[in-house]
Chimera marker file (.cmm) of the C-alpha trace (Angstrom):
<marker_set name="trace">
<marker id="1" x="233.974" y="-2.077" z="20.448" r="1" g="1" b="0" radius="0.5"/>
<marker id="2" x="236.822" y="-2.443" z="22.474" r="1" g="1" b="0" radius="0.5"/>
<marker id="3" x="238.438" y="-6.184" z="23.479" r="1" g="1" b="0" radius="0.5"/>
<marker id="4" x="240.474" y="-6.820" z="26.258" r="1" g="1" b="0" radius="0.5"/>
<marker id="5" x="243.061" y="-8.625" z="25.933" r="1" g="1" b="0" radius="0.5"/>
<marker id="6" x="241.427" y="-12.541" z="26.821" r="1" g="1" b="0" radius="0.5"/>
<marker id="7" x="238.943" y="-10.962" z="24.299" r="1" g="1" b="0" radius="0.5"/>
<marker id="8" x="241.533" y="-10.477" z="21.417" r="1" g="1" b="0" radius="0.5"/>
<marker id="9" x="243.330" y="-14.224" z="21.876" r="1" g="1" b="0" radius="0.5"/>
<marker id="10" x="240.052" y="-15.680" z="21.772" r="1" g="1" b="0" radius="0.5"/>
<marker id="11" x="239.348" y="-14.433" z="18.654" r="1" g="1" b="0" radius="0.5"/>
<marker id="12" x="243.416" y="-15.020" z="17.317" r="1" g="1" b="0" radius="0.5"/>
<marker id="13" x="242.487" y="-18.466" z="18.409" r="1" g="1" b="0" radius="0.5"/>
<marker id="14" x="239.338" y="-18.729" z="16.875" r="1" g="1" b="0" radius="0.5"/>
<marker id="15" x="240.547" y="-17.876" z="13.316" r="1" g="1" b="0" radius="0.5"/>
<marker id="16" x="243.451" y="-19.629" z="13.373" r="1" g="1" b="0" radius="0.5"/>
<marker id="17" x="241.717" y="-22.970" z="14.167" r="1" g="1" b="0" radius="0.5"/>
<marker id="18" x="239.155" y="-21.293" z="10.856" r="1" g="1" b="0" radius="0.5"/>
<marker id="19" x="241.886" y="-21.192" z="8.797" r="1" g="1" b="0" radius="0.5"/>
<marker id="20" x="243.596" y="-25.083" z="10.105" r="1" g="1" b="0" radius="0.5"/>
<marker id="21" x="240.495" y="-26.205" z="9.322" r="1" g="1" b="0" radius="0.5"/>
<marker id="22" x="239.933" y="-24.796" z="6.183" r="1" g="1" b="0" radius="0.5"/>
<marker id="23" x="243.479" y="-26.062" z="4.753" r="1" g="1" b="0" radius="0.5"/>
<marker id="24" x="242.979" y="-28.926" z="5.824" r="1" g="1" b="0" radius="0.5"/>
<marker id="25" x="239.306" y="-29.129" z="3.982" r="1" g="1" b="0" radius="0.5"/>
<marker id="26" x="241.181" y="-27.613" z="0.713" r="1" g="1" b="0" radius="0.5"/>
<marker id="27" x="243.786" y="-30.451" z="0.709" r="1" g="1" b="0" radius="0.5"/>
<marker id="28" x="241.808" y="-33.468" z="1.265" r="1" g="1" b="0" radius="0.5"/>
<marker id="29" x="239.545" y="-32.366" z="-1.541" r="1" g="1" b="0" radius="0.5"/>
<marker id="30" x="242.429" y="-31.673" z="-3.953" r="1" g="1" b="0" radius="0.5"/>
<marker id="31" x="243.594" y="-35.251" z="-3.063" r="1" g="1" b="0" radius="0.5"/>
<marker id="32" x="240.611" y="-36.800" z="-3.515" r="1" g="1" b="0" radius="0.5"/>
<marker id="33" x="239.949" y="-35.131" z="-7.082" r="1" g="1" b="0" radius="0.5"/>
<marker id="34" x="243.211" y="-36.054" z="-8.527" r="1" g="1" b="0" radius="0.5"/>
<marker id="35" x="242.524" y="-39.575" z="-7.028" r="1" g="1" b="0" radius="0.5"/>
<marker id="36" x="238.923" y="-39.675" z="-8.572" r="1" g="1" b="0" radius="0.5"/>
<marker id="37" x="240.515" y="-38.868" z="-11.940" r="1" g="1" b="0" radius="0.5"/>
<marker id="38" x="242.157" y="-42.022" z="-11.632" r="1" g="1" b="0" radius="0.5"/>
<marker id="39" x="239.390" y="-43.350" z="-10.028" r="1" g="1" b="0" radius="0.5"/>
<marker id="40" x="240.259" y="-47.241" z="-9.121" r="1" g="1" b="0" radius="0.5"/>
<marker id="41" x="243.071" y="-47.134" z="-11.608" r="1" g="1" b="0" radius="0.5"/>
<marker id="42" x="245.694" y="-47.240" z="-8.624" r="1" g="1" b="0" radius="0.5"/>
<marker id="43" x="244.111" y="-49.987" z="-6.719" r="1" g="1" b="0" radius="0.5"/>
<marker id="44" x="243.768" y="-52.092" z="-10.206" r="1" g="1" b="0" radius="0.5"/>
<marker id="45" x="247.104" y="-51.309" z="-11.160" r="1" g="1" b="0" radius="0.5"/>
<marker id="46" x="248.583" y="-52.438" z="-7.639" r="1" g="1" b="0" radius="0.5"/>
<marker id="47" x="246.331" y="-55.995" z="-8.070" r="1" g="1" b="0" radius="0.5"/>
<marker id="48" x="247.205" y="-56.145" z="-11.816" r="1" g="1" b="0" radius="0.5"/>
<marker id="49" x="250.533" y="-54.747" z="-13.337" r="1" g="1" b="0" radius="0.5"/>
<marker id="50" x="252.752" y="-53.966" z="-10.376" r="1" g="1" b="0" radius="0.5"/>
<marker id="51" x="254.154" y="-57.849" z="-10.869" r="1" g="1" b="0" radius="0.5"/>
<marker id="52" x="255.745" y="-57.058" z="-13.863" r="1" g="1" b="0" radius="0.5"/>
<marker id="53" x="255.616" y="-53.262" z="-13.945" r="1" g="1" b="0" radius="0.5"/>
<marker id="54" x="256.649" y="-52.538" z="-10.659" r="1" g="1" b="0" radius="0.5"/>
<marker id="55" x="255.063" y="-49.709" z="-8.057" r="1" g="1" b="0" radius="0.5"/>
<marker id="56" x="256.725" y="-46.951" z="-10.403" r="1" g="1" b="0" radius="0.5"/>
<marker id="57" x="255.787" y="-47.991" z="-13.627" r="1" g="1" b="0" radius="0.5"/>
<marker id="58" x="259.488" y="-48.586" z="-14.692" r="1" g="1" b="0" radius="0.5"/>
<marker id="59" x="259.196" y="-52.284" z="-14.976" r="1" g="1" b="0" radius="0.5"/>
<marker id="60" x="262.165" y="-52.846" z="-12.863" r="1" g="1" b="0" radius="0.5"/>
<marker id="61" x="261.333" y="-55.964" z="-11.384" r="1" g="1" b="0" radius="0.5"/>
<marker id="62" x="262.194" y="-59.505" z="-12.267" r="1" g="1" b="0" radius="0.5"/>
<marker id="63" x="259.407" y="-60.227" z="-14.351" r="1" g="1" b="0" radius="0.5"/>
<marker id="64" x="259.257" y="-56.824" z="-15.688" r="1" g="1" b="0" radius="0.5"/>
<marker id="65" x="263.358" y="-57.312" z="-16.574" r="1" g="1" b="0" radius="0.5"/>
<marker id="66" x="262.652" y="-60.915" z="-18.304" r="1" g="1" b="0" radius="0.5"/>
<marker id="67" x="259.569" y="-59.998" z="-19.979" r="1" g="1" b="0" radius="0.5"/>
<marker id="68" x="261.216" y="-56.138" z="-21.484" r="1" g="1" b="0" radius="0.5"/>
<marker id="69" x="258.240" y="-54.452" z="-20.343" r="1" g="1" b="0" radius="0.5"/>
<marker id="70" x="257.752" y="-51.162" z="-21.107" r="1" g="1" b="0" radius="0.5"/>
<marker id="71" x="258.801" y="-48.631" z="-18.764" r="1" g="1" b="0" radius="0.5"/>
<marker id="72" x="255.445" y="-46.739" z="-18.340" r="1" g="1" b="0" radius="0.5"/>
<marker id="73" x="257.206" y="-43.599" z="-17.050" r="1" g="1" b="0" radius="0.5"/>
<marker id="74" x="258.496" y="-43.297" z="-20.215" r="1" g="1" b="0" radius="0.5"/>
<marker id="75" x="258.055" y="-40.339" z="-22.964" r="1" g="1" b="0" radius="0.5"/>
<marker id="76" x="257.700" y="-43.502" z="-25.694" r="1" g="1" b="0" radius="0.5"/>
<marker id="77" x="254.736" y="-44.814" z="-23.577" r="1" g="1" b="0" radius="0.5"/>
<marker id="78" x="253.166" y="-41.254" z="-21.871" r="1" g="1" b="0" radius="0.5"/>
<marker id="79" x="253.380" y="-39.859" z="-25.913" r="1" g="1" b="0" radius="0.5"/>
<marker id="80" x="250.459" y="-42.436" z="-27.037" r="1" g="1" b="0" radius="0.5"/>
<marker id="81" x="247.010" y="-41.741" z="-27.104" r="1" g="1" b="0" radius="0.5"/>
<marker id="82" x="244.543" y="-42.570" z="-24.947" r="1" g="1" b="0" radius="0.5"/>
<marker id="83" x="242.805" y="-45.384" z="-27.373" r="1" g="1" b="0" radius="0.5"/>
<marker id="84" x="245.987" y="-46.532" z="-28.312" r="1" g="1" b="0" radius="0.5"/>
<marker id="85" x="246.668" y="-47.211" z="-24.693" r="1" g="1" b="0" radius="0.5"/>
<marker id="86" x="243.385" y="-48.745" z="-24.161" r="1" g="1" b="0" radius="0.5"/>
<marker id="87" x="243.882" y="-51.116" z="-26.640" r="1" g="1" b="0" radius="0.5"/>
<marker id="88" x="247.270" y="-52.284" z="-25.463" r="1" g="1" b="0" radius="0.5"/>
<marker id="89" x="245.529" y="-52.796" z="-21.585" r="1" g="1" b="0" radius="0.5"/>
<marker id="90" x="242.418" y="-54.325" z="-22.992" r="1" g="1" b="0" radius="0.5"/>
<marker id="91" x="243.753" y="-56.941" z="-25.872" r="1" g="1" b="0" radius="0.5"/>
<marker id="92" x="247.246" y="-57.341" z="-24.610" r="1" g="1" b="0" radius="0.5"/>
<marker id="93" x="250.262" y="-56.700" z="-26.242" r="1" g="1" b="0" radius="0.5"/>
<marker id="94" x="253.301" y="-59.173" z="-26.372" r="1" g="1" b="0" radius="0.5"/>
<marker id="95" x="253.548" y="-61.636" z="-23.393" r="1" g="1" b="0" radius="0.5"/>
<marker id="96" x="250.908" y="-59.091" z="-21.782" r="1" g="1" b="0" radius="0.5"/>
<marker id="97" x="247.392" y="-60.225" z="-21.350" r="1" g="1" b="0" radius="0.5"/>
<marker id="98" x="244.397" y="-58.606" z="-22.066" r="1" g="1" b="0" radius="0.5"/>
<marker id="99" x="242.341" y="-57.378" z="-18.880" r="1" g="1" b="0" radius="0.5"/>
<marker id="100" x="238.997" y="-56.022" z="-21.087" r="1" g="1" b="0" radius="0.5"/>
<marker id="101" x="237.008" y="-59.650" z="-20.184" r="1" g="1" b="0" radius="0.5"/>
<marker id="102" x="238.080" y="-59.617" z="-16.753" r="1" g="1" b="0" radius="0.5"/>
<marker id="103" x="237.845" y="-56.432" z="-15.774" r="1" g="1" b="0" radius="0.5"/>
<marker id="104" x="235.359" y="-54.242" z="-18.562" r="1" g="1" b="0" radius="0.5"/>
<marker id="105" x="235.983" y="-51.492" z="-20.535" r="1" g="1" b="0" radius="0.5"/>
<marker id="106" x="235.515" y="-48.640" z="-17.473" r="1" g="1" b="0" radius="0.5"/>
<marker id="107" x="238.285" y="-50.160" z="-15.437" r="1" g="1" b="0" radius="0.5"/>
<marker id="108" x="240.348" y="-50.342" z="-18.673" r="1" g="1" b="0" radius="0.5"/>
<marker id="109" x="239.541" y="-46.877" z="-18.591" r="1" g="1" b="0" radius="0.5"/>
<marker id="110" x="240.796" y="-46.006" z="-15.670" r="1" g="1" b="0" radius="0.5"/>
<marker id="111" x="244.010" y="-47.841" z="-15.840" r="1" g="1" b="0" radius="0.5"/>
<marker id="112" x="244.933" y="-45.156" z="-18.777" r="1" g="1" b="0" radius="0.5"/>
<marker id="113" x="243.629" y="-42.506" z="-16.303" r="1" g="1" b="0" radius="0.5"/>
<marker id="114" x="246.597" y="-44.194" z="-13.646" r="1" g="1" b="0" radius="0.5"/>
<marker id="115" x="248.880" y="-44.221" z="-16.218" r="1" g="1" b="0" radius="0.5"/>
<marker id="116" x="249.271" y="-41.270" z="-16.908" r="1" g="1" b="0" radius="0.5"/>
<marker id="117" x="249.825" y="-40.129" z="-13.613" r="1" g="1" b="0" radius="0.5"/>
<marker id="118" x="252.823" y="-41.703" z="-14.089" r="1" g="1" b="0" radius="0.5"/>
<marker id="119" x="254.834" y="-39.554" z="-16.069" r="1" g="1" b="0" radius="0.5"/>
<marker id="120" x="258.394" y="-38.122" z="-14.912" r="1" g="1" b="0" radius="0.5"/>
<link id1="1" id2="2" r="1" g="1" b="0" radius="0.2"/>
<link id1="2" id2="3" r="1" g="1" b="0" radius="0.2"/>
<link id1="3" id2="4" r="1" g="1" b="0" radius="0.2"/>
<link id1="4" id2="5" r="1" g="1" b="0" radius="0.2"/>
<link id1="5" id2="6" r="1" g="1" b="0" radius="0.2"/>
<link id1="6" id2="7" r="1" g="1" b="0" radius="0.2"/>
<link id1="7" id2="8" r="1" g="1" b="0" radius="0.2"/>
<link id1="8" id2="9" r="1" g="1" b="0" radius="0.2"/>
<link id1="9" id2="10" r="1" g="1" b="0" radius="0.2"/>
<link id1="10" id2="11" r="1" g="1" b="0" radius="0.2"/>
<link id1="11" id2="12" r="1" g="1" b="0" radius="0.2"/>
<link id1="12" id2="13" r="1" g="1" b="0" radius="0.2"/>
<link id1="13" id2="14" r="1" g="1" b="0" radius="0.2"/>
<link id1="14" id2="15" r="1" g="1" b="0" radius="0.2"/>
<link id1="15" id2="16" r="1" g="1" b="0" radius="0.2"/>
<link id1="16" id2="17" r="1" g="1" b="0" radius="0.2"/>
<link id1="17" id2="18" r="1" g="1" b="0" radius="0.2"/>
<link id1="18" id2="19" r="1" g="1" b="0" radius="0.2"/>
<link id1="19" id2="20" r="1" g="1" b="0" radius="0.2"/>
<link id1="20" id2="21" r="1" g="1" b="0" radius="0.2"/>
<link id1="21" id2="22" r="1" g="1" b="0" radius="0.2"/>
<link id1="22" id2="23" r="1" g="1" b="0" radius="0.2"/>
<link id1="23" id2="24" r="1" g="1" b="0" radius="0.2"/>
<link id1="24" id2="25" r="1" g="1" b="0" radius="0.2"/>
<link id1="25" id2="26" r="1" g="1" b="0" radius="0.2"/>
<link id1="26" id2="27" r="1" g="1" b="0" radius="0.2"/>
<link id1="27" id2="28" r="1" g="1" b="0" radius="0.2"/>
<link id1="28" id2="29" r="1" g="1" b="0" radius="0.2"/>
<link id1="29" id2="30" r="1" g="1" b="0" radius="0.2"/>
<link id1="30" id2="31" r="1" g="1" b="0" radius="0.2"/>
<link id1="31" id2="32" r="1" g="1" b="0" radius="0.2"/>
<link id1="32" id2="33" r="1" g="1" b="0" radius="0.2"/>
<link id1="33" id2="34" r="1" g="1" b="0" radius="0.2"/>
<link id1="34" id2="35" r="1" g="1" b="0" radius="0.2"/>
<link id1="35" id2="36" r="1" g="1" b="0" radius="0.2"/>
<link id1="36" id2="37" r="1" g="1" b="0" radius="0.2"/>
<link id1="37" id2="38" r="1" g="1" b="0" radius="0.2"/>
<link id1="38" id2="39" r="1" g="1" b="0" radius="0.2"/>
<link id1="39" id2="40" r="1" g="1" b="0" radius="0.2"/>
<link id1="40" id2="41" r="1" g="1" b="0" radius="0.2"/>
<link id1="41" id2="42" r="1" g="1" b="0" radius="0.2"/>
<link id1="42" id2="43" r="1" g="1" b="0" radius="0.2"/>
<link id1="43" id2="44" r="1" g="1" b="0" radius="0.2"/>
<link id1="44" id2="45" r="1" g="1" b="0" radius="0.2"/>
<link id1="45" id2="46" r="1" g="1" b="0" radius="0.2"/>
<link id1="46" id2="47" r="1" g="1" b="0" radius="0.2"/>
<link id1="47" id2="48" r="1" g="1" b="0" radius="0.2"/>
<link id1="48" id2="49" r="1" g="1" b="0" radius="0.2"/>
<link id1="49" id2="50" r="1" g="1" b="0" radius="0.2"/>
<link id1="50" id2="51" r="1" g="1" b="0" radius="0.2"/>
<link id1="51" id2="52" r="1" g="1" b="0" radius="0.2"/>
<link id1="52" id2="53" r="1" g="1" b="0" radius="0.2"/>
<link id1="53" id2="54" r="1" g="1" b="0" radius="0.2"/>
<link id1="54" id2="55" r="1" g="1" b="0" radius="0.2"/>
<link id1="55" id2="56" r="1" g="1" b="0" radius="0.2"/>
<link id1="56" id2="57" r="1" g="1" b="0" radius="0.2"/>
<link id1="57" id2="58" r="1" g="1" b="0" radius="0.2"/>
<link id1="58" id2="59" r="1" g="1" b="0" radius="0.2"/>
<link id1="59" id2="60" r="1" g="1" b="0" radius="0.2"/>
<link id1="60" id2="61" r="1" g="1" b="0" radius="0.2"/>
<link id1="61" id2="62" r="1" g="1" b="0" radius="0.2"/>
<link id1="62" id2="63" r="1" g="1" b="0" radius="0.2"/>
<link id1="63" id2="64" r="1" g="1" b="0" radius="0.2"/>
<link id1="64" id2="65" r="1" g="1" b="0" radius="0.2"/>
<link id1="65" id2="66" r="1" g="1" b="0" radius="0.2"/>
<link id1="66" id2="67" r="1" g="1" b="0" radius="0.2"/>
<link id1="67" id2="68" r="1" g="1" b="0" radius="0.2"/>
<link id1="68" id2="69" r="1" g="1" b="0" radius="0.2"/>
<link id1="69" id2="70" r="1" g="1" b="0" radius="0.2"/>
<link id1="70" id2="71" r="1" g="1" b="0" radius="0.2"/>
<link id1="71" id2="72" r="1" g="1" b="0" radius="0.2"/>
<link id1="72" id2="73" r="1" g="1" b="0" radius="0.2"/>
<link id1="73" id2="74" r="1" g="1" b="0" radius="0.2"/>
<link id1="74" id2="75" r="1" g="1" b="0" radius="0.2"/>
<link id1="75" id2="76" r="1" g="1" b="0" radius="0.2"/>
<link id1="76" id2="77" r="1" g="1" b="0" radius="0.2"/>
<link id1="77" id2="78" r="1" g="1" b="0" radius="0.2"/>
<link id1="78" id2="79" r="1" g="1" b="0" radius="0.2"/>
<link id1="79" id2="80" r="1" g="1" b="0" radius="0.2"/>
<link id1="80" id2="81" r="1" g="1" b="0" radius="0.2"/>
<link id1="81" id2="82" r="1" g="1" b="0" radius="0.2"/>
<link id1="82" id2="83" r="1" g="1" b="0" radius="0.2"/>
<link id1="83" id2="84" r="1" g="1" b="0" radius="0.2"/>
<link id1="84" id2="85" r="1" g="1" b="0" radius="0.2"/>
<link id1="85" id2="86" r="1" g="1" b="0" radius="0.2"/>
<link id1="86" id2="87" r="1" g="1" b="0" radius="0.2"/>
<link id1="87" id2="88" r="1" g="1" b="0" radius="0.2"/>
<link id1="88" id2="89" r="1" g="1" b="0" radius="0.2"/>
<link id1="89" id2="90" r="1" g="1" b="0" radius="0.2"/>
<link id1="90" id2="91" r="1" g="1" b="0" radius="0.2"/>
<link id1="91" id2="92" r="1" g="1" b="0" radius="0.2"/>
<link id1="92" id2="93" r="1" g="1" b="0" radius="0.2"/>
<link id1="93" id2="94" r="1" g="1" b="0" radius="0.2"/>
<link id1="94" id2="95" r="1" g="1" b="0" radius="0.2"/>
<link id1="95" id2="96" r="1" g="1" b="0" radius="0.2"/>
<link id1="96" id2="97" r="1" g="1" b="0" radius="0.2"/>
<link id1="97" id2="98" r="1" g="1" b="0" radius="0.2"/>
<link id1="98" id2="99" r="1" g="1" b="0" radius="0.2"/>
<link id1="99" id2="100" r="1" g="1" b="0" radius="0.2"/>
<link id1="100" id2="101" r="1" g="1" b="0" radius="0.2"/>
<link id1="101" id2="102" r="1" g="1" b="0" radius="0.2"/>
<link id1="102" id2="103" r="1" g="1" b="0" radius="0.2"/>
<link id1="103" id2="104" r="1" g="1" b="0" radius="0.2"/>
<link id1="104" id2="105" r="1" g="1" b="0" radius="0.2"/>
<link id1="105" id2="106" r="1" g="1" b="0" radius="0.2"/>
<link id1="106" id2="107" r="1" g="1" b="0" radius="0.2"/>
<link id1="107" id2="108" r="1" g="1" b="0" radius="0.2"/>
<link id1="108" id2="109" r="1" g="1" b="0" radius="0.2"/>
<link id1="109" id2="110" r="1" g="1" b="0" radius="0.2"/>
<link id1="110" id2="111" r="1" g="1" b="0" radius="0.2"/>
<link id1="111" id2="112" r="1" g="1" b="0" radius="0.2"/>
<link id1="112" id2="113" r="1" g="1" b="0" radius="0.2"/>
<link id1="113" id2="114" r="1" g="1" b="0" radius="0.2"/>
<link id1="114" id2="115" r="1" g="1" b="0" radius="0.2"/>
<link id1="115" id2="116" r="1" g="1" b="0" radius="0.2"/>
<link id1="116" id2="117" r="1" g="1" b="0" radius="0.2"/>
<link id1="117" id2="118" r="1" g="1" b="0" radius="0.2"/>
<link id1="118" id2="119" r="1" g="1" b="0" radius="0.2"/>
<link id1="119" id2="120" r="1" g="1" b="0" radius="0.2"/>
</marker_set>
């Protein structure tokens, strides 16, 4: 089979725009699995802790500075379990309320999940 020359770039073309596509298909699902592993932890986090926790999880913000939050980032913090984590987000800890009532157990759950994402 021989192509001429019109033949050949259409076909360049053709799998290049394959390939675009394709990357582009790999990424957005690799995005949205590490965001489903948070699920709504982020969006919960941004309503809930960034106040006093701040975007980073440092706790660098005024209320985060007079309260001494924990910085979440932190090896102190990111070295607890998973329950004991749980139980600090859903009975409070300190000057920190407890969000179990108001927002259940799975969202509790998933603010560990965002946590953790927020390790150095």
């Amino acid at each position: 089979m021989r192509l001429s020359i019109k033949g050949l770039k259409i076909v360049v073309v053709g799998t290049m725009t394959f390939a675009i596509l394709a990357l582009v298909i790999l990424f957005q699902a690799s995005s949205q699995a590490a965001n489903a592993a948070a699920g709504d932890g982020g969006e919960i986090f941004k309503a809930k802790c960034v106040a006093c926790h701040g975007a980073d999880g440092v706790g660098n913000t005024a209320a985060g500075k007079a309260m001494k939050v924990r910085n979440l980032t932190s090896a102190e913090v990111q070295g607890q379990t998973d329950a004991q984590l749980y139980d600090i987000i859903a009975k409070g800890k300190g000057k920190m309320p407890g969000y179990e009532k108001p927002l259940g157990a799975d969202k509790c759950k998933e603010l560990v999940a965002y946590v953790r994402t927020l390790k150095k």
